[in-house]
C-alpha positions in Angstrom: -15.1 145.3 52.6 -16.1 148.2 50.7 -16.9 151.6 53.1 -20.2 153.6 53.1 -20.7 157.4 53.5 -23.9 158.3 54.8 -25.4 161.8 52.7 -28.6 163.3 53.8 -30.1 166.6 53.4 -32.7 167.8 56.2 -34.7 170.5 57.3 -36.6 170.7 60.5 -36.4 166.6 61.1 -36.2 166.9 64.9 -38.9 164.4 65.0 -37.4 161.3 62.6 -33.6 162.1 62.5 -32.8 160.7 65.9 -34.7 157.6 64.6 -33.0 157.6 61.0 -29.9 158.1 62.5 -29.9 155.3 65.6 -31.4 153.0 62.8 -28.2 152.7 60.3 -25.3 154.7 62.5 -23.2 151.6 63.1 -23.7 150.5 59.2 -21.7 153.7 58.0 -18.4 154.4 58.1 -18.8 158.5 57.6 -22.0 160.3 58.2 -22.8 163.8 56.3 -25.8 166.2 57.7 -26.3 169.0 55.2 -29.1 171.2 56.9 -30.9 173.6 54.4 -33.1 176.1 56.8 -33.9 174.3 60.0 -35.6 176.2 62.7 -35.9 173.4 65.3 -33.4 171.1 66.6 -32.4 169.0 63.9 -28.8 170.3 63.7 -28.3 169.9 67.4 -29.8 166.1 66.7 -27.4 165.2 64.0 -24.1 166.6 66.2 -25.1 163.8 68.6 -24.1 161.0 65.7 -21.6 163.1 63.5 -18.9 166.4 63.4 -19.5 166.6 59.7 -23.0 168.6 59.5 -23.0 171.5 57.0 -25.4 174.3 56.3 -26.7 175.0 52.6 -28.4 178.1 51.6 -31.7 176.7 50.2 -32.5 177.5 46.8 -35.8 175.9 45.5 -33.5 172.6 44.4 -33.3 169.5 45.6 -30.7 168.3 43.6 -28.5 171.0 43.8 -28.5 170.6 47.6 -27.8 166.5 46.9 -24.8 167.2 45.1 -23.4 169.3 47.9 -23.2 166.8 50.2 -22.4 163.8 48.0 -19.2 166.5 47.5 -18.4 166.2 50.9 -18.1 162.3 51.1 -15.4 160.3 51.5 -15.5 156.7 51.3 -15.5 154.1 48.5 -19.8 154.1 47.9 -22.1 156.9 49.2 -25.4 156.0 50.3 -28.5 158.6 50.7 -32.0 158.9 52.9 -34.1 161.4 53.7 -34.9 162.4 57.5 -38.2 160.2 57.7 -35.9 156.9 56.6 -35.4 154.4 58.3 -33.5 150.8 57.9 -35.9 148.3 60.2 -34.5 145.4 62.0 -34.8 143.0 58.9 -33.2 145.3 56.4 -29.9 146.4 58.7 -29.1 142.7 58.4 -29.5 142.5 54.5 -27.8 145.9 54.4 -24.8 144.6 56.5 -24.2 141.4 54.1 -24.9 144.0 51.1 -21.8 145.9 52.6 -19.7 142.7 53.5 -20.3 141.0 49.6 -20.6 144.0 47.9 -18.5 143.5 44.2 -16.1 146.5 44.0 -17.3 146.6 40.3 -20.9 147.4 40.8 -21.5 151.1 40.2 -25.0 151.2 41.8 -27.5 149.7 43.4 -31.1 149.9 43.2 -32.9 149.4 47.0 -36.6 148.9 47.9 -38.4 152.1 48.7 -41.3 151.3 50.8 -43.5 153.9 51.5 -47.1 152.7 51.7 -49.0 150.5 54.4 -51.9 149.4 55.7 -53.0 149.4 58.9 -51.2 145.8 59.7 -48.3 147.8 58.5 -47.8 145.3 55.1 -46.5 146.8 52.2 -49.1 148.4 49.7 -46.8 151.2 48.0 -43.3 150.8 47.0 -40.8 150.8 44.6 -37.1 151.1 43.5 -34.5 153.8 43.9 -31.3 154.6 43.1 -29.3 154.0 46.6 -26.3 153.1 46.9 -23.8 154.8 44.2 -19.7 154.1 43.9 -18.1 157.8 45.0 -15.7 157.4 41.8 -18.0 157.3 39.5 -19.5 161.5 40.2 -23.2 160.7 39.5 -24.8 163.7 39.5 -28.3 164.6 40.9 -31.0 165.5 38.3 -34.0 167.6 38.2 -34.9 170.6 40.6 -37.8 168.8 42.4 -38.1 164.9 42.4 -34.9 164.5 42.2 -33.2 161.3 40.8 -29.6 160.1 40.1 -28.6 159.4 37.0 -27.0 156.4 37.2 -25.3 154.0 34.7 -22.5 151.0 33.7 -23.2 148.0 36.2 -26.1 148.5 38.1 -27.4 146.2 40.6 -31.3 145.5 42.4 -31.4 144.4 45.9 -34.2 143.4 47.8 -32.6 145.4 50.9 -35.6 148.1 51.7 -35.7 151.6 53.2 -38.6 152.5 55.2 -40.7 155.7 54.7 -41.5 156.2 58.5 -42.9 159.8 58.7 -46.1 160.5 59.8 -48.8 161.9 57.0 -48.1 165.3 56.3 -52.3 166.5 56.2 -51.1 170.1 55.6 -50.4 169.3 52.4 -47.5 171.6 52.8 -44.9 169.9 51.3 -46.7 169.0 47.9 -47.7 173.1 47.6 -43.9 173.5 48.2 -43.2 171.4 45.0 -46.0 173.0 43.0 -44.6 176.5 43.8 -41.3 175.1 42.5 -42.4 174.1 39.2 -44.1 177.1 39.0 -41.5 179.6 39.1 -39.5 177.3 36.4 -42.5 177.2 34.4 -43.0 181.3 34.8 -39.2 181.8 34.3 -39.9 180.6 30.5 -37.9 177.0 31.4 -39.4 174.4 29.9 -39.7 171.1 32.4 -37.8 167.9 30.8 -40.0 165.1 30.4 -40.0 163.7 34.1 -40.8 167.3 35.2 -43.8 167.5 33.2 -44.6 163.9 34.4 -44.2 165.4 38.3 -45.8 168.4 37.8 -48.7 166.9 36.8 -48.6 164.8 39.6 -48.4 167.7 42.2 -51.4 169.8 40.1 -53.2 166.3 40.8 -52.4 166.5 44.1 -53.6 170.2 44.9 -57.3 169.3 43.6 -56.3 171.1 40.3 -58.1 168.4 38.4 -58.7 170.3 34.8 -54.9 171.7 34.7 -53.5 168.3 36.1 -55.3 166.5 33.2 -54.0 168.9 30.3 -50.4 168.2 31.8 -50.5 164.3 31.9 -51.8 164.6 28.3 -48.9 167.3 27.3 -46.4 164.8 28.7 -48.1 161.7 27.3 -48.7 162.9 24.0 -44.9 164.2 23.7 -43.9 160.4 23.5 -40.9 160.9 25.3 -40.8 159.8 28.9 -40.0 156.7 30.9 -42.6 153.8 29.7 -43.5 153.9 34.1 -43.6 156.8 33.6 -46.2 156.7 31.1 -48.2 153.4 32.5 -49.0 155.7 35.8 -49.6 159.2 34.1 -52.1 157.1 32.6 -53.4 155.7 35.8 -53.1 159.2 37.2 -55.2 161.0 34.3 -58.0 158.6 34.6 -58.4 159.8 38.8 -58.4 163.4 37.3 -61.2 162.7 35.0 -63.1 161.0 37.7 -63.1 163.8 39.3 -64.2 166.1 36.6 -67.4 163.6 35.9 -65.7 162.7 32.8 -66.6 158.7 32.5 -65.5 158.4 28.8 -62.0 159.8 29.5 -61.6 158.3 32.5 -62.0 154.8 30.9 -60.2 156.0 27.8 -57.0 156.8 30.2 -56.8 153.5 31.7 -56.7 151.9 28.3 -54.1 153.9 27.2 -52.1 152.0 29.8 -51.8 149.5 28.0 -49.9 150.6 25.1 -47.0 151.1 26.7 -46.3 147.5 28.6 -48.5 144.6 29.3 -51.7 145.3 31.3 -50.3 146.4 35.0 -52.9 145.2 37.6 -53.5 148.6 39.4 -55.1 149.2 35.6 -57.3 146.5 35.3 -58.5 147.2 39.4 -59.5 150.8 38.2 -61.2 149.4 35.4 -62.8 147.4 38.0 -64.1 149.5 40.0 -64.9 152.0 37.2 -67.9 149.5 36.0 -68.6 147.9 39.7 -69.6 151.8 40.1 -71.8 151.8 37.5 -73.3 148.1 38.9 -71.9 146.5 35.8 -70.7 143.6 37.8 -70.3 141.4 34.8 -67.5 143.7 33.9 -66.1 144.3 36.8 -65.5 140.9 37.4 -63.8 140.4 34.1 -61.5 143.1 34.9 -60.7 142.1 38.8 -60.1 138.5 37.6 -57.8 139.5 35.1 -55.5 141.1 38.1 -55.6 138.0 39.3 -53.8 136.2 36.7 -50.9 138.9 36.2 -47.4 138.6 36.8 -45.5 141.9 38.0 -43.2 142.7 35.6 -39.6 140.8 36.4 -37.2 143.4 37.7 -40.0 145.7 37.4 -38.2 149.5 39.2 -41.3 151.0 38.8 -44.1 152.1 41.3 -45.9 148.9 42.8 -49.5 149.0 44.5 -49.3 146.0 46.2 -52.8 145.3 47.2 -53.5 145.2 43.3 -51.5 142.4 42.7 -54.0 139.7 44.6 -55.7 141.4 48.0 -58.3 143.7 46.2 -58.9 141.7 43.0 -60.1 138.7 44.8 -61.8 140.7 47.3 -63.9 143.2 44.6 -64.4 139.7 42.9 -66.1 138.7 46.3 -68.4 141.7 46.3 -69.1 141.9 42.5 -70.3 137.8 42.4 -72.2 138.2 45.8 -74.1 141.0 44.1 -74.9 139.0 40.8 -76.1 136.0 43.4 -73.2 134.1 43.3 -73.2 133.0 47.2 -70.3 130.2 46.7 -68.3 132.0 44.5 -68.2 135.0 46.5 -67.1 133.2 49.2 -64.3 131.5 47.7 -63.0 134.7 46.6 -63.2 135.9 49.8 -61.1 133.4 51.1 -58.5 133.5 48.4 -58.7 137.4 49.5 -57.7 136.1 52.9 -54.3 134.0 52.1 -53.2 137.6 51.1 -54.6 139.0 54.7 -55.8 136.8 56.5 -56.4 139.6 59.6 -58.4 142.3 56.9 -61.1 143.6 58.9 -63.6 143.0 55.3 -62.2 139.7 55.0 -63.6 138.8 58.7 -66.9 140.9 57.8 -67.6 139.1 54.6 -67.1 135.6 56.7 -69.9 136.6 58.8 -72.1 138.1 56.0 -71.4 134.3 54.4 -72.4 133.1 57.6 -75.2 134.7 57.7 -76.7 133.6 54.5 -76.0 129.8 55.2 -77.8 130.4 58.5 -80.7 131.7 57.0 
């Protein structure tokens, strides 16, 4: 059985590590704490599981502060999370037969990242990163903010997840911390690669810098070079910026775009969606929510995944959209197809009584 060091880098986690930590401690056979600035008890926290915590003078990059600890590991694969991680109850036991089969010649493995949920706590945001790396092989951390490994040879996908478990950061403090980043590299006169310019753009979006966040998505579209997800999501993401700005053409025009670069993606044709159910063109609307309907999600698909899209708010929109053009039965039957997905949606148990209702009258 191959042996698993456990690399993380944290900062003031004295509220997740403890549950991190308790949640995958007996899967590893060597932890590593590398602390980059904490102020509160998170060092004191990770001495309770491990003797191998380090310190790391923080400077503005991620990766570099990756690499440092996956230096300090020992064992035959090296395995990272971040403070807010956790492996729930389901997952520790696909993670221990992971360890226990685990082919000495795979190089990496790709693991579930899930990271959005509703309110039943289902899935409705995930997708795949790179996990689980073999120490030999030196894969290096990329990219000063958003940091990926860049991984290669024989790389495997499991269905074994990690669990974003943090509570919403409202502050918005840590996506002004990225911003800032990018910002000094962009004022330094270094230009971003392709996935920074894909990233910044993402945290311009996310600071309500609308008009800038737009010009960047199209800078990195238009350069034709990054990763086709990449692409199918900047697209996605431009058209939010544009809705913002008022600017309806665009804003259609973006989500279009999309589909140059892969077949059409559901979360796509749901914007589209709701782009003409605003507009009370329900004919529309309907065309594109049905569409979502009869998609496929890509096979081995690693990039970013809106759940929902995929079947919950299709045939729900499509519930609303015939309900407003009259169609009492049809709506209904939509709803209901809504509810295989979730059966326990508070709109799917309001539209059953609004259905109700009707018949009764």
């Amino acid at each position: 059985m191959q042996t698993f060091s456990l690399c993380m880098i944290v900062k003031n986690e004295e509220k997740n590590l403890e549950r991190c930590l308790s949640s995958v401690g007996d899967l590893m056979d060597e932890m590593i704490i590398v602390d980059t600035g904490s102020t509160d008890r998170t060092k004191e926290i990770a001495h309770q599981y491990t003797d191998r915590v380090f310190d790391f003078e923080w400077i503005d990059d991620f990766a570099a502060a990756r690499n440092f600890s996956f230096a300090k590991a020992t064992m035959d694969y090296i395995i990272w999370l971040d403070g807010d991680d956790v492996l729930l109850p389901k997952d520790r036991e696909g993670f221990k037969k992971l360890k226990e089969t685990l082919d000495p010649s795979v190089d990496a493995v790709m693991m579930k990242y899930n990271v959005g949920f509703d309110q039943d706590h289902n899935v409705t945001f995930s997708f795949y990163r790179e996990r689980l790396v073999k120490r030999e092989c030196h894969f290096q951390w990329q990219e000063p903010v958003h940091e990926y490994l860049r991984v290669s040879g024989n790389v495997i996908l499991s269905e074994v997840a990690v669990t974003h478990s943090k509570e919403p950061d409202h502050t918005g403090n840590s996506s002004k911390r990225n911003l800032s980043i990018y910002e000094k590299i962009r004022a330094a006169g270094t230009p971003l690669s392709p996935r920074g310019m894909y990233y910044y753009a993402r945290e311009l979006k996310d600071n309500g810098k609308y008009e800038a966040a737009a010009e960047a998505f199209l800078d990195f579209l238009d350069q034709g070079k990054g990763w086709q997800e990449d692409n199918i999501y900047a697209c996605i993401e431009l058209a939010v910026c544009y809705e913002q700005l008022q600017l309806a053409k665009e804003q259609h025009l973006a989500l279009l775009r999309s589909f140059l670069y892969d077949t059409p993606r559901a979360e796509a044709c749901c914007a589209l969606g709701y782009f003409y159910k605003k507009q009370n063109d329900f004919a529309r609307a309907i065309f594109w929510f049905k569409l979502a309907t009869t998609l496929s999600k890509p096979k081995a698909n690693v990039g970013f995944i809106r759940e929902d899209c995929w079947g919950f708010i299709p045939f729900l929109e499509l519930s609303v959209c015939y309900d407003r053009m009259g169609h009492s039965a049809l709506a209904e039957n939509c709803n209901e197809l809504a509810a295989k997905w979730k059966p326990d949606d508070p709109s799917v148990a309001f539209n059953r009584q609004y259905f109700k209702s009707l018949k009764n009258k």
